[in-house]
N, C-alpha and C positions, 0 to 999 in steps of 0.2 A: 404265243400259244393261246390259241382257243379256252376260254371257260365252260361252264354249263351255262351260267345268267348270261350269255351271250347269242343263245338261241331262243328261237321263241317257235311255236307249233302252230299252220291256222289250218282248219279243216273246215269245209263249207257241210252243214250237214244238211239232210231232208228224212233220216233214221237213227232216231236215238238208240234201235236198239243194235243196230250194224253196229254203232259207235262205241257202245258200252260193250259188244264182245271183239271187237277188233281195236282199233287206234287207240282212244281210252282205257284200254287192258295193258297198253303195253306198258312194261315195268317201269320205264322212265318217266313214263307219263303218269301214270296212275299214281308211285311215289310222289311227281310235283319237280323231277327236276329237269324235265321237258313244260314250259307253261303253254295250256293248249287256249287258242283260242276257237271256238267253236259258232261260225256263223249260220244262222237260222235263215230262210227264206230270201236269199239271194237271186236277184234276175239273173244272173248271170255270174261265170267264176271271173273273169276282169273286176266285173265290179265289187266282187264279195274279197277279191286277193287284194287290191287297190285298197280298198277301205281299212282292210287290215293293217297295212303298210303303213297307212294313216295313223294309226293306232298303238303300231309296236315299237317300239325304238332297239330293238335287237340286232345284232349285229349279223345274225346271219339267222334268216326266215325259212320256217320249212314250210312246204304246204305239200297235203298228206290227203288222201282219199280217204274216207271215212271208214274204207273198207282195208285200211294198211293195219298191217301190223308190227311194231319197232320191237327186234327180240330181244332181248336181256343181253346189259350190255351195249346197246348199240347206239348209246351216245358219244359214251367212252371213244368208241371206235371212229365216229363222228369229229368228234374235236381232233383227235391223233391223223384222219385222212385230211379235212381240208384243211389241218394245220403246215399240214406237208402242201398240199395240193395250192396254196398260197404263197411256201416258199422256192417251190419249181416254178408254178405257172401263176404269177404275180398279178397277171391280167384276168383272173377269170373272175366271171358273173356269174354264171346259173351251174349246178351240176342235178346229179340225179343217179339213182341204181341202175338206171336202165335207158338206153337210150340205141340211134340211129346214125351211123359215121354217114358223109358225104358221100360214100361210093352205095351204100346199102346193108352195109356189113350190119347187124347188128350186136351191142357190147352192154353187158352189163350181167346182174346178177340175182331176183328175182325170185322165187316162189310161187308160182301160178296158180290158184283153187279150181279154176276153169279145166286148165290142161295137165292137171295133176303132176308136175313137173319144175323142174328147174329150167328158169331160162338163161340162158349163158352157161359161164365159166367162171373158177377161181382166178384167182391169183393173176388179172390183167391191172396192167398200169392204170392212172389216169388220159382217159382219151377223147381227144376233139370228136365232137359228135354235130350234126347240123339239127337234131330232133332229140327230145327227151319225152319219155313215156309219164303222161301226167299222176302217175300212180305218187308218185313224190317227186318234188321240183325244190330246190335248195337255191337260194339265190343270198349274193353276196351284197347288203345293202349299199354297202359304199361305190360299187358301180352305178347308181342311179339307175339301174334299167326297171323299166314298170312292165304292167299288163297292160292290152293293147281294148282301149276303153269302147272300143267300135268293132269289138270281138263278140257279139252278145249272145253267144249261146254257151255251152258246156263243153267244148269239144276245141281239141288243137291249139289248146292257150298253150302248149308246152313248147311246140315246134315254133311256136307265134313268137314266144320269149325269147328263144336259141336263137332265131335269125334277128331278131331284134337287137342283143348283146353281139354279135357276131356283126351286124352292121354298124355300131359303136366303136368298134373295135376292142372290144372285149372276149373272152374266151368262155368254151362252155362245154363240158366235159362227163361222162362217164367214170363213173369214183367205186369203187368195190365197198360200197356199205348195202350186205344182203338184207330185205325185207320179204315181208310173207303180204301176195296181195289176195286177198280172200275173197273175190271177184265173182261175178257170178257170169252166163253168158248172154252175150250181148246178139241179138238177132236181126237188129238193123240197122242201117250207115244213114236211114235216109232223114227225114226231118231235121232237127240241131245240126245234127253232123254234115249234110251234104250243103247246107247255109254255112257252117264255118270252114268248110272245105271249098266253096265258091268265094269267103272272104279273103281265105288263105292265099287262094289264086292267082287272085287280084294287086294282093299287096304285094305279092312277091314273086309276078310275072319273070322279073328279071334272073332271077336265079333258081328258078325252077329247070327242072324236076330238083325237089327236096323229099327224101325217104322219109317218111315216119314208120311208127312199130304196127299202124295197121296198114297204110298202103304210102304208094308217090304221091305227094301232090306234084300234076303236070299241069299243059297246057288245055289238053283235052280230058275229060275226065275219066276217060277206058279202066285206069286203074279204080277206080271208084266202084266203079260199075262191075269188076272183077271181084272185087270184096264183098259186095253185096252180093252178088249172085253165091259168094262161097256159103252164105249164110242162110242159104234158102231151107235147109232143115233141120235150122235151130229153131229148138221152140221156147216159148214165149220165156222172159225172163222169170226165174222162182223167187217168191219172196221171200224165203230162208236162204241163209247161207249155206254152202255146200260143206262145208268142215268147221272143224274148232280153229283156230288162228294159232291157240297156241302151239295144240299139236302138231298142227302144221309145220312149224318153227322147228319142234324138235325132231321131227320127221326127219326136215330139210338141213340137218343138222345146225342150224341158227344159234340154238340154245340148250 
């Protein structure tokens, strides 16, 4: 059975103040019995998760968007799922709340600030997923899988991981631990994102199409190019957050 001193938190930050009403509020963290590690001015999430790695000796690493929120409680819940999720499915590497099955189904269970909504469902098992949504990424040290250090933007390290451990032969799963992501909207695919969705391509011609939670990666990039156009009359990102995080939680009934 899982402890607390068994987990450790890393969150790449560029907004102390996102971080102080989001991830740092959350009751687990803020009490001390989540240890956050918080990194400043990263080129890149490979290199900023990698270094961490380096750093933590925890047995099972979360890594958290600075804009997550963990609701009361949900550590508890944490150690009781992948303590299970270890004795059914003994091979797994990476999980997460929210993530993309091989066919495109999507599974998991979410909070959305963006879409004012829940996404998913209750009460699903643990399930094989080919992509996990980087809003939180859980990964089981003792499989050796890493971040892909020739990843260098911010974008798609999640789906990067999943087929990574899944080309190991390791397992990588959708786990029913709800979070609240306090997100704001995102208006463009292009820059970072269409660089790491041309690296994604590349590495993993072979098994492409792979679903992620905003588009395919394929062979040609039409899905790409479908998502950007969906986002033609968003406007520019706000610098404030759209809600409270906590209330959010109790909203989404979390807490």
């Amino acid at each position: 059975m899982l402890k607390p001193e068994d987990f450790c938190l890393v969150a790449a930050v560029n907004d102390d103040g996102i971080l102080s009403q989001c991830l740092a509020r959350s009751p687990d963290v803020a009490s001390g019995r989540i240890r956050l590690d918080a990194i400043r001015g990263a080129s890149s999430m490979s290199q900023a998760y990698n270094d961490a790695l380096d750093r933590c000796d925890a047995q099972i690493v979360l890594f958290a968007h600075q804009d997550v929120y963990l609701p009361a409680g949900w550590l508890d819940r944490a150690i009781e799922a992948l303590s299970k999720l270890a004795a059914s499915h003994p091979g797994w590497a990476v999980a997460g709340p929210y993530g993309v099955m091989a066919d495109g189904r999507h599974v998991g269970r979410v909070w959305d600030a963006t879409m004012c909504r829940e996404l998913g469902d209750a009460g699903f098992a643990p399930t094989l997923v080919g992509s996990l949504d980087e809003l939180l990424l859980i990964l089981r040290r003792v499989s050796g899988v890493r971040f892909d250090s020739m990843l260098l933007d911010f974008h798609l390290y999640g789906t990067d991981i999943v087929q990574m451990a899944l080309a190991q032969g390791h397992g990588a799963y959708a786990v029913e631990l709800p979070v609240v992501h306090n997100n704001r909207p995102v208006g463009t695919l292009r820059s970072g994102y269409a660089r790491a969705y041309a690296h994604a391509r590349r590495k993993w011609r072979a098994q492409l199409p792979i679903w992620t939670s905003i588009c395919a990666l394929s062979r040609w990039p039409f899905a790409l190019w479908r998502a950007q156009w969906r986002r033609r009359r968003v406007s520019q990102r706000p610098d404030a957050l759209l809600a409270d995080a906590r209330e959010l939680a109790r909203h989404a009934g979390y807490e």
